[in-house]
C-alpha positions in Angstrom: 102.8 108.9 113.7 100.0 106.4 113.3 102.4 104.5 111.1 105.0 104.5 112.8 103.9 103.6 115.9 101.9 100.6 114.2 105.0 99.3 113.2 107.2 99.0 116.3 103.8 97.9 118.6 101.8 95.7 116.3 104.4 94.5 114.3 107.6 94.4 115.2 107.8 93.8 118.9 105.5 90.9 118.4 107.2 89.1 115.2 110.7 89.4 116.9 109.4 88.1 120.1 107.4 85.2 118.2 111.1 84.3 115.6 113.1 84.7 118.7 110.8 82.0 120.5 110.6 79.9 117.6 114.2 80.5 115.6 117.2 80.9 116.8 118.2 85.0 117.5 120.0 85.6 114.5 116.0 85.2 112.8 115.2 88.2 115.1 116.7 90.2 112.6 114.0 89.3 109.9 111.4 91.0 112.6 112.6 94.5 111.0 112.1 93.6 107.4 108.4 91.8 108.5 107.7 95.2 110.0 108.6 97.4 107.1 106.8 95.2 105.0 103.9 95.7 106.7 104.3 99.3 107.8 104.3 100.0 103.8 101.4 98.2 102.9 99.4 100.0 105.8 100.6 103.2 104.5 99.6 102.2 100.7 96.0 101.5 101.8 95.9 104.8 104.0 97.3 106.5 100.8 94.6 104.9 98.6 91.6 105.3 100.8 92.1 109.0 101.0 92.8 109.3 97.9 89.8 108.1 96.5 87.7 109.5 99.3 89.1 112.6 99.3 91.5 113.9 96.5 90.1 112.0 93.5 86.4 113.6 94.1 88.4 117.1 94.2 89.5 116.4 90.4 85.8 115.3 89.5 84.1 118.5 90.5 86.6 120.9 89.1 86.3 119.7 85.5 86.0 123.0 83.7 84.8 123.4 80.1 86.4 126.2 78.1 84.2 126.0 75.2 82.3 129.1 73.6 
């Protein structure tokens, strides 16, 4: 929800507004892709700050040795 709500707030209501003041309307429609863009890389570096804060420690102490 985080996501989601980062991208039509922070990122897309301001980069249309800004290309519509700027550009003509028809670069309004470049707003979208400029928020997708962005939504995905904030979602990557969520993905890969839990991941190594929380799932890749999870592999680390579950190493289990099977020798005799």
């Amino acid at each position: 929800m985080l996501i989601s709500i980062t991208r039509q707030l922070v990122f897309l209501l301001p980069v249309a507004y800004l290309l519509g003041h700027f550009f003509t309307l028809d670069a309004v429609w470049y707003a979208f892709i400029i928020a997708e863009s962005s939504a995905l890389a904030l979602s990557l570096f969520f993905f890969f700050r839990v991941y190594k804060k929380r799932i890749q420690p999870l592999y680390a102490t579950s190493q289990v040795s099977f020798s005799d």
